[in-house]
BATI-147409 format. One record per residue: residue number from 0; x negated, y, z of N, C-alpha, C in turn. Coordinates in nm, 2 decimals. Atoms other than C-alpha are relative to their C-alpha. Example, Ala and Ser with C-alpha at 12.3 -4.5 7.8 and 13.67 -1.06 7.14 Angstrom:
<sites>
SITE     n      nxx      nyy      nzz     caxx     cayy     cazz      cxx      cyy      czz
SITE     0    -0.09    -0.12     0.00    -1.23    -0.45     0.78    -0.09     0.12     0.00
SITE     1     0.09    -0.11     0.00    -1.37    -0.11     0.71     0.08     0.11     0.08
</sites>
This chain:
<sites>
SITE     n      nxx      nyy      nzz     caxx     cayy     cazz      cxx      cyy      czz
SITE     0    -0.08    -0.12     0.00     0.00     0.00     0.00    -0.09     0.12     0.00
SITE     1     0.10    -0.15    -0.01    -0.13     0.36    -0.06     0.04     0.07     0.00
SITE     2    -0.04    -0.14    -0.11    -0.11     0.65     0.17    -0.02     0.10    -0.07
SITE     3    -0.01    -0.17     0.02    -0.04     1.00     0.09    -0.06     0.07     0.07
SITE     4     0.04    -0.13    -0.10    -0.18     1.27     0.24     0.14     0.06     0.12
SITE     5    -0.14     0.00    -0.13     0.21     1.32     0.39    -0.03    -0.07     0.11
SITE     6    -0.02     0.07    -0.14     0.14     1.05     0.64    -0.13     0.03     0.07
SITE     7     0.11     0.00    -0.06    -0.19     1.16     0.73     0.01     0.15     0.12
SITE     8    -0.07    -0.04    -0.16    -0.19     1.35     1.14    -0.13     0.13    -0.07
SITE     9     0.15    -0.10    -0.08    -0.40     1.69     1.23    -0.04    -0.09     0.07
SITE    10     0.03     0.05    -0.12    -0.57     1.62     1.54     0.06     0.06     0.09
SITE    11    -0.10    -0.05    -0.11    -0.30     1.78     1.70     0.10    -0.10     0.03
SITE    12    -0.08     0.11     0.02    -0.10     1.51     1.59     0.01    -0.11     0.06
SITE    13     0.06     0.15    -0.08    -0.31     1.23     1.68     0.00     0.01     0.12
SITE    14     0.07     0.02    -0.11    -0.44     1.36     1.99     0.17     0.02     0.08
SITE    15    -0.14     0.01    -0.11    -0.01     1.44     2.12     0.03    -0.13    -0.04
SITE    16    -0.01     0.13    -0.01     0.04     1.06     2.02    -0.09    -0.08     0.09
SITE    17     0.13     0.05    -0.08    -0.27     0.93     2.17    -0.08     0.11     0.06
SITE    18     0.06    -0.08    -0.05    -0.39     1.16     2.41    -0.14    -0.08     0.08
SITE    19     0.10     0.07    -0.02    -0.61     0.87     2.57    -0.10    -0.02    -0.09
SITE    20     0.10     0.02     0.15    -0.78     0.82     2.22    -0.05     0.11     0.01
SITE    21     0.10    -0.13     0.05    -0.84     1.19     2.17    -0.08     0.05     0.10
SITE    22     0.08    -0.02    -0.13    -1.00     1.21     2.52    -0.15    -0.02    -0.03
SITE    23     0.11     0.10     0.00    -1.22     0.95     2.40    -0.06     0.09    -0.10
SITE    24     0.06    -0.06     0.11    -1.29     1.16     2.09    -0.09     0.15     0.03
SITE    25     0.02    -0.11    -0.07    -1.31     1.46     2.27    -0.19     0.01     0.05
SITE    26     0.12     0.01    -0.09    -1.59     1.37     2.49    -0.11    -0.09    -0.12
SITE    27     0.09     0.04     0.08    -1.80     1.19     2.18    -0.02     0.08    -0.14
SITE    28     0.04    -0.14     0.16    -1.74     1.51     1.92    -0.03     0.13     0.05
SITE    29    -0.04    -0.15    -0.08    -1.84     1.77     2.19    -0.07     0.10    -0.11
SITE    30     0.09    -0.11     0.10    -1.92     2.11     2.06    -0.13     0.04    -0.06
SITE    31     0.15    -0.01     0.05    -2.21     2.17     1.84    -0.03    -0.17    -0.03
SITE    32     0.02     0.13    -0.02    -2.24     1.78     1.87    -0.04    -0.09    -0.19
SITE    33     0.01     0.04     0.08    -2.34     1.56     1.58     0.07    -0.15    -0.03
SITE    34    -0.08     0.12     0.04    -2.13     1.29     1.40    -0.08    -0.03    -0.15
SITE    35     0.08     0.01     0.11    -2.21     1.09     1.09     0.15     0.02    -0.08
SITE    36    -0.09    -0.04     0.11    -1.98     1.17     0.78    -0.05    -0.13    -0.09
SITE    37     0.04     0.13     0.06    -1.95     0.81     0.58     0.09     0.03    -0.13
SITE    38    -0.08    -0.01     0.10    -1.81     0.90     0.24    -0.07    -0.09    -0.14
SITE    39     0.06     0.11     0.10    -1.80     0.74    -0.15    -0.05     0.08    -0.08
SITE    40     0.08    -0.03     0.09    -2.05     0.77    -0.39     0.09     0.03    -0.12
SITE    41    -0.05     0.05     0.13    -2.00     0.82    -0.73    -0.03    -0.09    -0.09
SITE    42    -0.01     0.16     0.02    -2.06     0.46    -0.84     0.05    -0.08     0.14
SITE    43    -0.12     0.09    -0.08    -1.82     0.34    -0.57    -0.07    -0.05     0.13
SITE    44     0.05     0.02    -0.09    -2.09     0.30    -0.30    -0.02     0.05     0.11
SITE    45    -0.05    -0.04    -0.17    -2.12     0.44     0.07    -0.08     0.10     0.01
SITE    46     0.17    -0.09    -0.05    -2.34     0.73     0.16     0.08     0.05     0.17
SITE    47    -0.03    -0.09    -0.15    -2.35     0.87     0.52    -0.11     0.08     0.00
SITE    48     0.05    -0.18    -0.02    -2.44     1.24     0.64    -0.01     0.05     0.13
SITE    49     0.00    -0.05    -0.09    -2.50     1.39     0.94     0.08     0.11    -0.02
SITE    50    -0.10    -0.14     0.02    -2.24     1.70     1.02     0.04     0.01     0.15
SITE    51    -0.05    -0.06    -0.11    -2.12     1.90     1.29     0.17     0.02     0.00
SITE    52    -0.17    -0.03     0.00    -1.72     1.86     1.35     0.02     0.08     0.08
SITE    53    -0.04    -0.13    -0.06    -1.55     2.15     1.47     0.17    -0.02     0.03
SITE    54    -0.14     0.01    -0.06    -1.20     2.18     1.68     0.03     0.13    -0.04
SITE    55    -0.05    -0.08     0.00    -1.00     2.44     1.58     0.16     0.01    -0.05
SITE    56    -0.14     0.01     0.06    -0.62     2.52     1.60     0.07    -0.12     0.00
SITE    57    -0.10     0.12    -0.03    -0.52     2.19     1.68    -0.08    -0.09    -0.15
SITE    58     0.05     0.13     0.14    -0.73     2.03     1.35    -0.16     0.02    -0.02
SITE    59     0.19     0.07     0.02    -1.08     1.90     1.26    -0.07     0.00    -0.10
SITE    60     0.10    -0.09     0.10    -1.33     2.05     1.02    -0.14    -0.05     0.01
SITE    61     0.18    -0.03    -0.01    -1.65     2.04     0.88     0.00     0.08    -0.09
SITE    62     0.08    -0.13     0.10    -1.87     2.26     0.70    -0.07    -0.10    -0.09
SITE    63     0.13     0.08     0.06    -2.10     2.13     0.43    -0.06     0.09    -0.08
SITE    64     0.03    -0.06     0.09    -2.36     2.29     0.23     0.02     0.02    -0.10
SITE    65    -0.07     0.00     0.13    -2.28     2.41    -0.09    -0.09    -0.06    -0.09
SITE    66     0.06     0.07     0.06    -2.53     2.22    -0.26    -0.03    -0.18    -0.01
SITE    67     0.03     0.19    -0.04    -2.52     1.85    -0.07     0.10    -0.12    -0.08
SITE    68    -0.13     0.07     0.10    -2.36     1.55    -0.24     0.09    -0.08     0.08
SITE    69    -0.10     0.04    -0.11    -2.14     1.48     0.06     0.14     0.11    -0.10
SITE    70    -0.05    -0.11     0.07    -1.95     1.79    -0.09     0.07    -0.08    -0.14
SITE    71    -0.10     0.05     0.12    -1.92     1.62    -0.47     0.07    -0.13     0.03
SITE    72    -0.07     0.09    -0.04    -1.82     1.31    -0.28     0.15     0.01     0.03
SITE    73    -0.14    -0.02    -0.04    -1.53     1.45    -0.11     0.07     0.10    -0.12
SITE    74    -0.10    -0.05     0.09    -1.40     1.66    -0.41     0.08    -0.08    -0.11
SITE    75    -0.03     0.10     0.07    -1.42     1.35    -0.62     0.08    -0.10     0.02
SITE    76    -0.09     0.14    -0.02    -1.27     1.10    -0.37     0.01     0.04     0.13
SITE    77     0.01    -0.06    -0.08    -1.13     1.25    -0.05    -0.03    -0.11     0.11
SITE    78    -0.03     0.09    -0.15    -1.12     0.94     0.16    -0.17    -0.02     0.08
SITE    79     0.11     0.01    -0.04    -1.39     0.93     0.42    -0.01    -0.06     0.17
SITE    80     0.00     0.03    -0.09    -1.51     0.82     0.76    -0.04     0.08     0.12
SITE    81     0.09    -0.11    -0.11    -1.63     1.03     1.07     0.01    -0.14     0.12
SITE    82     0.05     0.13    -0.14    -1.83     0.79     1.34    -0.08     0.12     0.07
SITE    83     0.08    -0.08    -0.09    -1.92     0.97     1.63    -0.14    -0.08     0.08
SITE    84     0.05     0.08    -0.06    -2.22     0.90     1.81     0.00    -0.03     0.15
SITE    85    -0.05     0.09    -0.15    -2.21     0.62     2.07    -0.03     0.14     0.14
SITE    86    -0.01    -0.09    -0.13    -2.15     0.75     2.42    -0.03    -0.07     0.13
SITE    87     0.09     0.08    -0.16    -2.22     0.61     2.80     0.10    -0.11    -0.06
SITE    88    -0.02     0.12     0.03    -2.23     0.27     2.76     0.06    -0.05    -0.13
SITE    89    -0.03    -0.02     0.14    -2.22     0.29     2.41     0.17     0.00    -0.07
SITE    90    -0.17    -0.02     0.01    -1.85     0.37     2.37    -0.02     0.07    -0.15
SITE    91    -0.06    -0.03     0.13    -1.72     0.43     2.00     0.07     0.06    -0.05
SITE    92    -0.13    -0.08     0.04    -1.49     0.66     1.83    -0.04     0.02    -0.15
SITE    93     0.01    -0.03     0.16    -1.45     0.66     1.44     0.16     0.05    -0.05
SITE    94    -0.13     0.01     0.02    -1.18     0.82     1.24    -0.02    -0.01    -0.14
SITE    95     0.00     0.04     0.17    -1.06     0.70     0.89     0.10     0.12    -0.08
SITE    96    -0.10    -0.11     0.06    -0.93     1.02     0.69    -0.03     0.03    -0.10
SITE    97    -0.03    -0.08     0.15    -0.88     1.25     0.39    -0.08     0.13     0.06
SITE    98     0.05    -0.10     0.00    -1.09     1.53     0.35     0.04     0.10    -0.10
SITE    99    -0.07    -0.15     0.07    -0.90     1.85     0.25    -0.06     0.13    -0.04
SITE   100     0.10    -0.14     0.02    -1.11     2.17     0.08     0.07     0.12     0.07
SITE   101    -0.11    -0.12    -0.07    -1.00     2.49     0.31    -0.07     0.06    -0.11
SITE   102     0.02    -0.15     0.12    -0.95     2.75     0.01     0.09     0.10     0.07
SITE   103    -0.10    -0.13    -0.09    -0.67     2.94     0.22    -0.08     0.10     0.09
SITE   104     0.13    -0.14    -0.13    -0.85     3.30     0.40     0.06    -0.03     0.10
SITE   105    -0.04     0.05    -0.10    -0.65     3.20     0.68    -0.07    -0.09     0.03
SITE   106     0.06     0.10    -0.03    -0.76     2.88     0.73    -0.18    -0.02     0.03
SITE   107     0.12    -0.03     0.00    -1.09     2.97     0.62    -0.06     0.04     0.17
SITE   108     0.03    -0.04    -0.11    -1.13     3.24     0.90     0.04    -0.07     0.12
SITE   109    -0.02     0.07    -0.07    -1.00     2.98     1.15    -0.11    -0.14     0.05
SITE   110     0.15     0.05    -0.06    -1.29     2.72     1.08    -0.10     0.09     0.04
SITE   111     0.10    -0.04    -0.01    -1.54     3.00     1.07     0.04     0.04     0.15
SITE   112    -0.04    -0.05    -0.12    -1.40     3.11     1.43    -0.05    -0.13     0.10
SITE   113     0.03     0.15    -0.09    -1.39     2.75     1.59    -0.17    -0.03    -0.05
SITE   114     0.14    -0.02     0.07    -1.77     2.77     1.40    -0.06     0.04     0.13
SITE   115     0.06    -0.13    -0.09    -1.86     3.07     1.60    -0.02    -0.07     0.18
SITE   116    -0.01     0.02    -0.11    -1.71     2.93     1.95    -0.08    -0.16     0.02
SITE   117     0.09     0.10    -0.02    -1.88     2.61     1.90    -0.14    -0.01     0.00
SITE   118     0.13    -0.01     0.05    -2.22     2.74     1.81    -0.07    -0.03    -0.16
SITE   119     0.04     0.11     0.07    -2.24     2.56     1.51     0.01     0.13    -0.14
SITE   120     0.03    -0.11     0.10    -2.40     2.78     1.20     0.10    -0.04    -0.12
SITE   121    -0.11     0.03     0.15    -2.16     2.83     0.89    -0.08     0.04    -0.13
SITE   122     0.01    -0.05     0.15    -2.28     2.86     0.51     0.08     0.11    -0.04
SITE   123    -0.15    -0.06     0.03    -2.09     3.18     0.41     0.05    -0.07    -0.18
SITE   124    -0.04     0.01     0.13    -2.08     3.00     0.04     0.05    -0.16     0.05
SITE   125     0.01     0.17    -0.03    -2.10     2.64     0.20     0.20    -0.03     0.02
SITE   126    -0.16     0.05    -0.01    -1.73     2.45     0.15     0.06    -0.05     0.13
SITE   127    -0.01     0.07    -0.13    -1.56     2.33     0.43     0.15    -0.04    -0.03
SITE   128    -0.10     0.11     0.04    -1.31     2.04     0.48     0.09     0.00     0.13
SITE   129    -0.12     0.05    -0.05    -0.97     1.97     0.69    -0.05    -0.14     0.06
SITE   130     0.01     0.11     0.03    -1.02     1.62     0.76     0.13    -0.06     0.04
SITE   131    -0.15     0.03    -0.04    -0.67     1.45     0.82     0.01    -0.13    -0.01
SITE   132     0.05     0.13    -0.08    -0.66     1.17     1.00     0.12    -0.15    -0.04
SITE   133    -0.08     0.14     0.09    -0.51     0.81     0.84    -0.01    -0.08     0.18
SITE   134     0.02     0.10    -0.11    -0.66     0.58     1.16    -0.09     0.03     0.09
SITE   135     0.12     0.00    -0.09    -0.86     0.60     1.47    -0.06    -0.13     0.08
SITE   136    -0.03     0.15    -0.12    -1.03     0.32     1.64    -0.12     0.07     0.11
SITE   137     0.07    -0.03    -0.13    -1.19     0.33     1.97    -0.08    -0.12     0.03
SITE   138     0.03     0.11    -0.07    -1.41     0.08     2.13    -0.07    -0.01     0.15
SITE   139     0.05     0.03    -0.16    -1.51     0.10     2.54    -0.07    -0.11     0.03
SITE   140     0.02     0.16    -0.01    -1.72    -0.18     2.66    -0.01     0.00     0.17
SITE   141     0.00     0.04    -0.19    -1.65    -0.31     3.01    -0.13    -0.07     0.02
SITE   142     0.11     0.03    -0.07    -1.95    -0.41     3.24    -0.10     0.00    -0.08
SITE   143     0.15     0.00     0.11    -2.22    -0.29     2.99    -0.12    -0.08     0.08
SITE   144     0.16     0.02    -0.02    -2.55    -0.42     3.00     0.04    -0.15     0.13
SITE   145     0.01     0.16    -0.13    -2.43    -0.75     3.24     0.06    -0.09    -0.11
SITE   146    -0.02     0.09     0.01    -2.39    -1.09     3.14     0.17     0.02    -0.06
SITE   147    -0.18    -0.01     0.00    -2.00    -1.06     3.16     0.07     0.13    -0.15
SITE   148    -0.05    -0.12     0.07    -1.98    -0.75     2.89     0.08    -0.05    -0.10
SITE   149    -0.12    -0.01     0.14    -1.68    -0.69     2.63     0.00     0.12    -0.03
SITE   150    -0.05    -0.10     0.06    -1.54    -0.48     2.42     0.15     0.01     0.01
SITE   151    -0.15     0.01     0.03    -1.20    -0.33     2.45    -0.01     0.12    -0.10
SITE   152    -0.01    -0.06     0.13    -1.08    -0.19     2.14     0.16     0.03     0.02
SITE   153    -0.12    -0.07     0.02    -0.80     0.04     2.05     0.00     0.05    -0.17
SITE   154    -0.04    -0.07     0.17    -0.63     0.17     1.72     0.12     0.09     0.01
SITE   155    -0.12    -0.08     0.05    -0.40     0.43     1.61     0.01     0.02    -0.12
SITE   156     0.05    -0.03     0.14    -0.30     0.49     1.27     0.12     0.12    -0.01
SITE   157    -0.11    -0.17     0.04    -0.04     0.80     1.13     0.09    -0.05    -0.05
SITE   158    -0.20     0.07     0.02     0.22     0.54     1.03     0.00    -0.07     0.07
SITE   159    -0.10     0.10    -0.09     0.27     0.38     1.36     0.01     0.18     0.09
SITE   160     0.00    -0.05    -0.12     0.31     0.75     1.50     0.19     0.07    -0.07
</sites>
C-alpha cells in the first residue's frame, strides 16, 4: 500500500499521540544535537548524512547545504530516515518520513527562528526540509550491560493515529 503525504503527522501530531515516544525523541534530538539523515541515492541506494534537526512550532526540520547530495536526494525521492544517536544505555529513536522543501516565507522564517534558538547555524541559500513523519520506532534496553539485557521496542505509525 502507498502513503500519501495526507497521512503523514507533524511532530506535533506524533508527539500528542505518543507523548512517551516523543519524550524519547526529545531527549535523543536535543538542541544543536546531531542525527544521521539516511536518504536514497539516485541509483536506488542508501546514503546517510550527518544533520542537525530542529523543533519548531510543533514540527521537525533540517537545514541542508545548498550544494550537498542529501538535498538532490530528497528533491528527487522524498522518503527518508532520521536515526538519532544512541542514548544512555544505548537507547534508539528513528523516524521514517517524507521530506518536504519549506519554500513558504513563513515557514521559512520559523525554521530560521527554531535555528537561532537552538544554536544551530543556517545557510541563508542552504534549503531546508519539513520532515513529516510516516513511523517512529523506539528501542530501550533493560538491564544494559548484564547478562540478563533486552530490548523493549515500540512503534507508532500516522495510520494507527
Amino acid at each position: 500500500m502507498t502513503r500519501t503525504l495526507s497521512v503523514m503527522a507533524t511532530w506535533d501530531q506524533f508527539a500528542e499521540a505518543r507523548p512517551d515516544l516523543a519524550e524519547v525523541g526529545r531527549r535523543l534530538l536535543p538542541p544543536c544535537g546531531i542525527a544521521y539523515l539516511g536518504t536514497v541515492r539516485g541509483d536506488g541506494g542508501p546514503r546517510v548524512h550527518p544533520v542537525c534537526p530542529v523543533f519548531g512550532g510543533g514540527r521537525l526540520f533540517v537545514g541542508i547545504g545548498p550544494t550537498s547530495p542529501k538535498q538532490r536526494d530528497l528533491c528527487r525521492d522524498s522518503r527518508c530516515v532520521l536515526h538519532a544517536l544512541p542514548g544512555a544505555d544505548d537507547a534508539e529513536f528513528v523516524i521514517r518520513a517524507r521530506a518536504v522543501m519549506i519554500t513558504d516565507h513563513g515557514d521559512r522564517r520559523l525554521f530560521e527562528a527554531a535555528c537561532r534558538e537552538a544554536g544551530v547555524n543556517v545557510e541563508a541559500d542552504g534549503p531546508a526540509f519539513e520532515l513529516l513523519i510516516d513511523r517512529v520506532d523506539t528501542t530501550v534496553w533493560e538491564n544494559c550491560g548484564r547478562p540478563d539485557t533486552r530490548p523493549i521496542r515500540d512503534r507508532w505509525t500516522s495510520a494507527s493515529s
